[in-house]
Each structure stands twice: as C-alpha cells, then as structure tokens.
DORO-778199 format. One line per 3 residues: for each residue x, y, z of C-alpha. Coordinates in steps of 0.5 Angstrom, whole numbers, plus 500, padded with zeros to 3 digits. Layout:
<rs>
X:Y:Z  ...
</rs>
This chain:
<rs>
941:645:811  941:640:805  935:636:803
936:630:807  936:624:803  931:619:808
935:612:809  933:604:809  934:603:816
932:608:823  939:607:826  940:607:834
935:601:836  929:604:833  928:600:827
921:598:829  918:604:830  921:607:823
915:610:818  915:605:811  920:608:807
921:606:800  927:601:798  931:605:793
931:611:798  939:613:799  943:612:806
942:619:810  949:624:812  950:625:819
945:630:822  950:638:823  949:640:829
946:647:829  951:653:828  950:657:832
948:653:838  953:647:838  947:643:843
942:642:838  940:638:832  935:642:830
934:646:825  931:652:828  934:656:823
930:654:817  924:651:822  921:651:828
916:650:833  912:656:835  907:652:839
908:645:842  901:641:845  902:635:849
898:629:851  901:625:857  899:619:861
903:619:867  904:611:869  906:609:876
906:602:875  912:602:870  915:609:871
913:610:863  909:617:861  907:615:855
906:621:851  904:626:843  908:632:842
904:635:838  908:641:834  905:646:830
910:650:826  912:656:822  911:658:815
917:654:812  920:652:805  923:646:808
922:639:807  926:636:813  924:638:820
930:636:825  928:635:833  933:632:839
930:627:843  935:622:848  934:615:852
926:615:848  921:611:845  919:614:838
913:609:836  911:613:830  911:621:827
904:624:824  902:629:819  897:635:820
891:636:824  886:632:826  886:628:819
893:626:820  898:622:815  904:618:817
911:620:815  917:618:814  923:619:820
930:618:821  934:617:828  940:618:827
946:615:831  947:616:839  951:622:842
952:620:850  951:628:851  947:630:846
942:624:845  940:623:838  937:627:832
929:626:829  929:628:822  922:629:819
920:629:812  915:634:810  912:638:805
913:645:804  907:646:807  907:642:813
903:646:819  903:641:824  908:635:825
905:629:831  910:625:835  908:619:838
913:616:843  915:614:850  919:615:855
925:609:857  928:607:863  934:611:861
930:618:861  935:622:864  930:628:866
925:624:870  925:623:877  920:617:880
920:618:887  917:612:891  912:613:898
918:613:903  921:618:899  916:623:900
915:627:906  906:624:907  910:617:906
904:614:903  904:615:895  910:615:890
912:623:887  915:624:880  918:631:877
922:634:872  929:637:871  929:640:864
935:645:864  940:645:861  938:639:855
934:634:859  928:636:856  929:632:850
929:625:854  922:627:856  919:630:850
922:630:844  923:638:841  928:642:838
931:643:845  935:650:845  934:656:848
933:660:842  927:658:840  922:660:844
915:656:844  907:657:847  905:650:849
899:647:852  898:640:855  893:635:857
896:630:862  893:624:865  895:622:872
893:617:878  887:620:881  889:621:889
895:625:886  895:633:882  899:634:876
902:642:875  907:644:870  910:651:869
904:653:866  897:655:868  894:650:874
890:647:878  888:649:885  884:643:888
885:635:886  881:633:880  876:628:880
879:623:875  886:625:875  886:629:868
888:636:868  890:641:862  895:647:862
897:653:859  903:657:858  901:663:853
907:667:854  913:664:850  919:660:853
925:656:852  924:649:852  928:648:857
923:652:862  917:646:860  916:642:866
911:637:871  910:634:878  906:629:880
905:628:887  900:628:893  900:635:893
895:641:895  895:649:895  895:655:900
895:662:898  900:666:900  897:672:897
893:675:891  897:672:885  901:667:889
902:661:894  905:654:895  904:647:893
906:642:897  905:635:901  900:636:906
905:635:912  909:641:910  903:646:909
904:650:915  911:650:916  911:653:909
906:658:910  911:660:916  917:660:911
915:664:906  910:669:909  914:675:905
912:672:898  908:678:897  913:683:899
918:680:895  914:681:889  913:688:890
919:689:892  921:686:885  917:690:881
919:697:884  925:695:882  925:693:875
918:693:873  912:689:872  911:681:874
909:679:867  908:672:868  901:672:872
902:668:877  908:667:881  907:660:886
913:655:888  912:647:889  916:644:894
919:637:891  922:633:895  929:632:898
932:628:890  931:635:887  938:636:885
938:645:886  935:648:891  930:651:886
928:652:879  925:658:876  920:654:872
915:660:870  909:661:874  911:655:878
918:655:881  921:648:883  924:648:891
928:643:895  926:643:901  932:644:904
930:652:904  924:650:909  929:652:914
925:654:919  928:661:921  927:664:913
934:664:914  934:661:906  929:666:903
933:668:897  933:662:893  926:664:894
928:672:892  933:668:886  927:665:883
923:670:883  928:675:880  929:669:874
923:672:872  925:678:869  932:675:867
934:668:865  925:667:863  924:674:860
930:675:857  933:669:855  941:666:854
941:665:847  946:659:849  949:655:854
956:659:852  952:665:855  949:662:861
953:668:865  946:672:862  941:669:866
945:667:873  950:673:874  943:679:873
938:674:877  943:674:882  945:681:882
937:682:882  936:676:888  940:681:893
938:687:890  931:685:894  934:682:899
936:689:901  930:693:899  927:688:904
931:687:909  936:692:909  943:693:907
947:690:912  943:683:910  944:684:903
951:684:903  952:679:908  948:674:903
953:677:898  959:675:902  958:669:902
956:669:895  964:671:894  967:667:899
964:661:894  967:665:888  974:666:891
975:658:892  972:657:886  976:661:882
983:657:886  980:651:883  979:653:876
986:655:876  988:649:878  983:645:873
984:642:865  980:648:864  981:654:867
978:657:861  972:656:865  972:663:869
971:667:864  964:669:864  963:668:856
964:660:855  966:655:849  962:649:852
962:646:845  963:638:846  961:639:853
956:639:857  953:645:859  953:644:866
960:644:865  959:652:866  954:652:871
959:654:877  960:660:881  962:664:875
956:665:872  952:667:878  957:670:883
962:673:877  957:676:874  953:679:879
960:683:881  961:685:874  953:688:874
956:692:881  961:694:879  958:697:873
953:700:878  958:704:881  961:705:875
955:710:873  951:709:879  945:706:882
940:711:879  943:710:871  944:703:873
936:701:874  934:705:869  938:701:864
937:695:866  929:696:866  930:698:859
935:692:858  928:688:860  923:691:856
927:691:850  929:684:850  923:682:853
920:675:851  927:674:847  933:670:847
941:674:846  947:672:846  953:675:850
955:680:845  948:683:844  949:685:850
955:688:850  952:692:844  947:694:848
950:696:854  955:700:850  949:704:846
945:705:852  949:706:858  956:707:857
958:711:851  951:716:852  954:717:859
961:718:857  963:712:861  970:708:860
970:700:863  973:694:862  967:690:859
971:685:855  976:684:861  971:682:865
967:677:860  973:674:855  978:674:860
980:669:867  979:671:874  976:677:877
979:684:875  983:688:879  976:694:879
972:689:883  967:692:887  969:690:894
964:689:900  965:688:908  961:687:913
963:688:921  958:682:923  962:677:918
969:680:921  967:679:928  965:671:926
973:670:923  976:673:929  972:668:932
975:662:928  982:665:928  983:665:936
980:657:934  986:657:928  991:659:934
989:654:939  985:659:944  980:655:948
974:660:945  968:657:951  970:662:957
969:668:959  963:671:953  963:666:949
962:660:953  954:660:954  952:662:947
948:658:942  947:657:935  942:661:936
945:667:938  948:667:930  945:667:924
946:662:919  951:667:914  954:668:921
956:661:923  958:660:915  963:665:916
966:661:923  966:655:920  970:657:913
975:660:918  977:655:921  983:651:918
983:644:915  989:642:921  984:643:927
984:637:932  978:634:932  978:634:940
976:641:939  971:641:933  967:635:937
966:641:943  965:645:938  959:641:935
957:639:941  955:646:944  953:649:937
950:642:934  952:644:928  952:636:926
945:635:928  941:641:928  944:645:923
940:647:916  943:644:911  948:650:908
952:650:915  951:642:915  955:641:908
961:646:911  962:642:917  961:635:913
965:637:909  971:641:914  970:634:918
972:630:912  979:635:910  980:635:917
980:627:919  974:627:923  972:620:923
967:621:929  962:625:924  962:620:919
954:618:921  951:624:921  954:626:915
952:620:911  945:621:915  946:627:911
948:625:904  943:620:904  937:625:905
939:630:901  940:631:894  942:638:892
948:638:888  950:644:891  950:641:897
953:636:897  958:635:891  963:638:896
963:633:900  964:628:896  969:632:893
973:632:900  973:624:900  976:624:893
982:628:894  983:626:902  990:623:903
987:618:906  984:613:902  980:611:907
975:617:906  975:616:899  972:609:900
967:610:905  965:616:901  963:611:895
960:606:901  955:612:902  954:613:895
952:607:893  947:606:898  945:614:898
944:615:890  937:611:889  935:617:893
939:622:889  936:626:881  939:624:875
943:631:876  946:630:883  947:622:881
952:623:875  956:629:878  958:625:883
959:619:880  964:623:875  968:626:882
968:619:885  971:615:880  974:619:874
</rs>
C-alpha cells in the first residue's frame, strides 16, 4: 500500500472520536480493498495481527458491549495499519504496551456491505496497536435476547454470529479468513449469568461475573465468538458436553449421548481432534442456523433438540468442521466450497461409521433432493453463475455463496473422486490434505494443485476437476445414490398425486412414528403442489405434521401449505414462524409467499413477518426482508 496521508476530518460521523491530527495534514485517498480477498480492507499483506486480546463489558442495560482490541502485530516496515469495523463506536486508538500513546486514525467512507476502513498510523516499530470502541445499535453480529425469549423466561440472552463478515461490527480487526490469529479475553458480564467464547471456558458461574479466555491454537476472525445467558455445563464425557439453559438439561443430555462416539469416530477416520475440547452451547430458537462450528464450543439452535436424535448430523457436521473449514480454512469467501463441500462429506462419513450405511445415505438423499431444487432455481436467477462450485462474490455478500452448492455439490464431487480412486486412497489423501494444511488458510486453486500432485497423477487417474469446479450444474459422472426405505415413501406420495385415498388397508393405522423423520421429508416433497387441500388436512390430521412434527418436516409442510392454497394452516405456520429463527428453515416459506399467485399469501407472509422479526437474528432478518420486499 501506499503511504497514507492522515486527513483534517474522520469521515463517516465519527468526528469526535478522531485522534489530534495536525492541520496541514492532506486529504487521504480511498481505502483499496485487499487484492486478494475483495472482503476486507486490511492490509494483512504488509501487516497483520497475530494475537488479538480483548477486554469486554457486556451491558444489558443499553445493549452496549464496551470494549478494547488489543492487537499485537507482526514485524512490519509499514506506517499505516488498515482494519475493518461496521455499525461501531471507535472512542479513540492507542499505541504500545502498558505505556500507551495516542495515535492518529482515519475512518473511512460507509460501504453498506462492507462497513468502513480503520486506518492507523504507526511507527515501523509499532508491536501493539489498542482500539478503544463500542458497539451501536447498528452492530449487525449482536443478538440481544429479552427473558421471554429464552427457554428459563427469567434473564435476557446475548450471542454472537461472526460468519461470514460480521465479526467487524463487534470487534474492530482485519476481518478476512487468510489472516488467522490467537486470541484471549477478559469479559465482564451480570453476575446471574456465564459468559463463554470459542475458546477455553468455564464450567461453573463465576461469582462476579468477570471471566478470561483463551484460544491458543490459531483461527480465523470470523470463528471468534461469545454468549452470555443463564447457562450451566454437563459433561458428556472426557473432553466434551453441553452448555445450556438449565430447563434443557435433560433433554440435551438425552439428545446428544453419542457425543463421545462421534468424536472417535471422527478420528478414526481423519485423524487426531486438535482443538482440546469439543462442547456445543444451545442458544436460543433467533439463532439463524442450526448450528456454527465456533471451535472448542459449537453454537446450536435448539430446533436439533428433536427428541428422537433424528437431527444429530448437524451435531456430526460441526464436529467434522473441525477438521475442514477450522483446520483448514477457506482463504476467502469465493472458496466457501472448501469448507462446506469436505465438512458435509466428512458429516455423512461418521454418520455412517456410526449408524450404518443404510442411514448414511438416506441423510445424503435428502441432501441431493435440496441440491437438485437448487440448482433449478439458480438456473433460473440473475446469477446462475453461482452453481459453480469456484464463486465471483466480489461486491457481493459472501452470504450470496452459502447455498446447497457449497455444501451438497461439493460433497458429490469429494464421492465421486472417492469412487474414482477408492475409499482407501481416498481417506489417506484426505488425512494427508488435513495434515498438511493444518492451521492454514487456502484457496480453490491450492487445492486443485494439491489434489493433482498427491492423488490423481501418482494414481494415474483422469477426472474433471475443472468441470466440477468452474463450470454450472452437476457433471454428468455424479455418483448416484438410491435407497429401497426413501423409493417406498414416494410410491406413497404418488398414490396421494394420483387421488388414491392411502388411509385403508395397511396404511390406515400408521402413525408418524412409524417412520423416520427423512422418511416422512420424502412423502412430503413427493406430493404435488395442486393436491386439495381436503386430503392434506386428513393428512395432518392423522400425521399431525402441523403440530407435532420437529421443525424440518414443519418447514416442507408449511411451505407446501402455502403453494398448494392451504389457508387452514395459516396459524400453526405463523406459530411457527414467529418461534423459529433458523434461516434454512424458514427462507422457504417466505419464499412460497413472495411467489404465490395469489397476492394474498405474500401480504399475510408480511403480516407474520412484521411481528416475528423481533424475534429473528440479524442474518434471518435481513434475508427475509431481501425476499418480501425486493
């Protein structure tokens, strides 16, 4: 970069915040974004931070965290240090190490996605830079949940969502996947509740509220993340166990008993758990995914409490993200695809050590039913470019790229290289790839060298690496699955589609039980758009799909209750709405209501929106919004 010239004026509304700068100072020029990650401003390629300290008040009172980044850096010869921040307060930016010196700084103009550019003058010498800041009411990554929204209804809930750029509305740092840091924090917090980050935690409730942290091993900033709620811990077993509101301890340890066998399944496979400890925190119902793969601690939506373990592979998928995604790391977010397509594939891989075959690849069916609609309506979008599994996201929001694409193509394309060479050459590459780039950030292209080197020339194998990865659609050598359990449970749902009445002879007793969750997903996708809704209420009515069902078969029989003109459903689903948060979950259904013919359905979807949104995370909220009123 070069030599920033410090300006009069801090642009963006944060004059009086601005360090003493000297009046003959010129004008600055905009802020370049990084060259190769279009994402950040930083400057990770001149400087860079390698171990990040925090000290955090967590206020309830005004949904404020006041707080110090305290970033020690690399050896460097620059004179400008270059961090993203968005929607925060910076109150002023220090220099050194215990005797600290302020220092000029510049913010620069407000990009909507991107927020605004910190630029920090230093020395060539400059070890440790001190940012002093505090969050607004526009930090996007911040969840600040009140008592009723909570499963005890007693005390309020905070959390954090980082990924894929939001971490620079909470903490203001060079916000890109290539740079990874240590970090530590001191956090303080009300004393009825427990504070834990993805880092080295607590097992009991402090007496003060004041908690420290540590997370040795390196990470991306995106991975950097804190709850605060009235929680307690229950071991599941040597390194692992659960944190959650005390109302949901028993049906979490009922949950998630395999814990432990899903570890060592894991590492039979692939290879050592480096993290130390593996714990999950349930969060509240706003989280917007079903879970995050914060290392050491992943974040959970308690819509995987289904109380018949039926949705224990988001479990098996975070845990398998540490390997791929935490281990190795997408150098950006065009190579999203590296994480999601090996943590899904490694998810079913465990899956099937533990549970057999057979429940392996029904999960993965479902998998590719989603994959299929998806690649029909990316087909038909302004950017069908997106089904490649390589994207061009630049100017766009990363979470443009987080679709089916990145997590189902990519999984197909790792089983089909799989049964290209064979499971056994297979895992040993693969155990090889983790150990190689362990603790490392890489692009699509590395990996494309990578593969070639080590598996595909040595093994003399031909495969259409670049068709899978730079081109739209699925290849033609797509490995293909089949299932007998999956094929009886569309038979059923044709005999619906061809108006047979299916409740005589064998079928008439069975019950929702009698099937498994995957099962009934099948049945319900099956069943055209057109049927009357005279036998969809019968079919709710024996199955109460509506009412009782966990919340995956409740989003397919909402959302085919809206394409099929089903107004009788109405209050259950908006029930269900305002409950659930997870995007994945519900993004459909609003979906249906923006493209229904009927206008009527898009103007109850925003009257149900309008009222569940204060109950929705940033993420969720906005991607709704973005469907309802484009």
């Amino acid at each position: 970069m070069k030599k920033l010239l410090f300006a009069v004026l801090c642009i963006g509304g944060f004059l009086s915040s601005c360090a003493t700068i000297s009046k003959d100072s010129e004008p600055t020029a905009a802020i370049e974004l990084n060259r190769i990650d279009a994402h950040t401003y930083s400057n990770t390629n001149e400087i860079h931070t390698i171990h990040l300290h925090l000290d955090l008040d967590v206020n309830f009172e005004n949904h404020t965290i006041y707080g110090v980044a305290r970033h020690e850096m690399n050896p460097h010869t620059c004179d400008t240090a270059v961090f993203d921040i968005k929607g925060l307060a910076i109150n002023r930016v220090t220099l050194g190490k215990g005797k600290e010196k302020a220092t000029e700084y510049i913010i620069g103009e407000n990009n909507e996605l991107l927020g605004q550019s910190l630029a920090v003058k230093i020395a060539e010498n400059t070890k440790y830079i001190n940012i002093y800041y505090q969050t607004t009411e526009n930090t996007e990554a911040l969840d600040w949940l009140k008592p009723s929204l909570t499963a005890g209804k007693k005390y309020p809930y905070m959390y954090t969502q980082g990924q894929a750029i939001l971490t620079r509305s909470w903490i203001p740092l060079q916000d890109t996947p290539m740079n990874r840091i240590s970090y530590s924090a001191d956090v303080k917090v009300p004393a009825e509740l427990m504070a834990i980050m993805s880092a080295s935690n607590p097992k009991k409730k402090s007496e003060n509220g004041k908690y420290h942290f540590e997370m040795r091993q390196r990470i991306p900033a995106y991975l950097i993340a804190l709850a605060v709620g009235d929680m307690e811990y229950t071991s599941l077993g040597e390194n692992c166990g659960v944190y959650s509101e005390p109302k949901l301890v028993e049906a979490c340890v009922y949950e998630f008993s395999d814990l432990p066998k899903m570890i060592a399944a894991a590492e039979s496979i692939y290879g050592e758990y480096r993290w130390d400890q593996y714990d999950l925190v349930i969060l509240p119902y706003s989280f917007p995914f079903g879970g995050m793969e914060n290392p050491r601690l992943t974040f959970a939506n308690p819509t995987i409490i289904a109380g018949d373990r039926s949705m224990t592979s988001v479990v098996a998928h975070e845990l398998a993200h540490s390997w791929s995604g935490n281990l190795v790391t997408n150098a950006t977010w065009n190579d999203f695809w590296l994480n999601e397509g090996f943590t899904v594939y490694f998810e079913n891989r465990i899956m099937e050590k533990l549970y057999g075959k057979e429940s392996a690849d029904i999960l993965a069916l479902i998998e590719f039913q989603d994959l299929e609609a998806e690649l029909v309506r990316m087909k038909e979008s302004d950017h069908p470019e997106d089904s490649q599994l390589k994207l061009q996201l630049d100017e766009r929001a990363p979470d443009d790229g987080m679709t089916d694409i990145a997590y189902i193509k990519g999984a197909f394309f790792l089983r089909t290289l799989e049964a290209a060479v064979g499971r056994e050459k297979f895992d040993t590459f693969l155990k090889g790839y983790f150990d190689a780039h362990a603790f490392k950030t890489i692009t699509t292209e590395d990996f494309i060298t990578y593969l070639n080197k080590e598996l595909l020339e040595p093994k003399s194998v031909a495969f259409n690496t670049n068709e899978w990865i730079y081109e739209t659609g699925l290849p033609e050598n797509c490995v293909t699955l089949t299932s007998d359990r999956l094929d009886k449970m569309k038979a059923l749902s044709n005999r619906v589609n061809e108006g047979e009445n299916i409740f005589t002879g064998s079928f008439a007793n069975s019950q929702r039980g009698d099937f498994t969750s995957q099962e009934w997903q099948t049945f319900i996708r099956g069943l055209d758009q057109s049927i009357p809704n005279e036998m969809m209420n019968k079919i709710d009515a024996q199955f109460k799909f509506s009412t009782e069902g966990n919340p995956a078969l409740k989003s397919d029989w909402f959302y085919l209750a809206i394409k099929s003109g089903n107004k009788k459903l109405r209050p259950e689903a908006a029930a269900y709405l305002n409950k659930i948060g997870r995007r994945w979950y519900i993004e459909s259904i609003y979906q249906a209501c923006k493209d229904s013919e009927d206008p009527d359905d898009l103007a109850w979807g925003k009257t149900v929106f309008a009222e569940a949104q204060k109950n929705y995370h940033f993420v969720s909220k906005s991607t709704i919004e973005d469907i309802l009123y484009e």
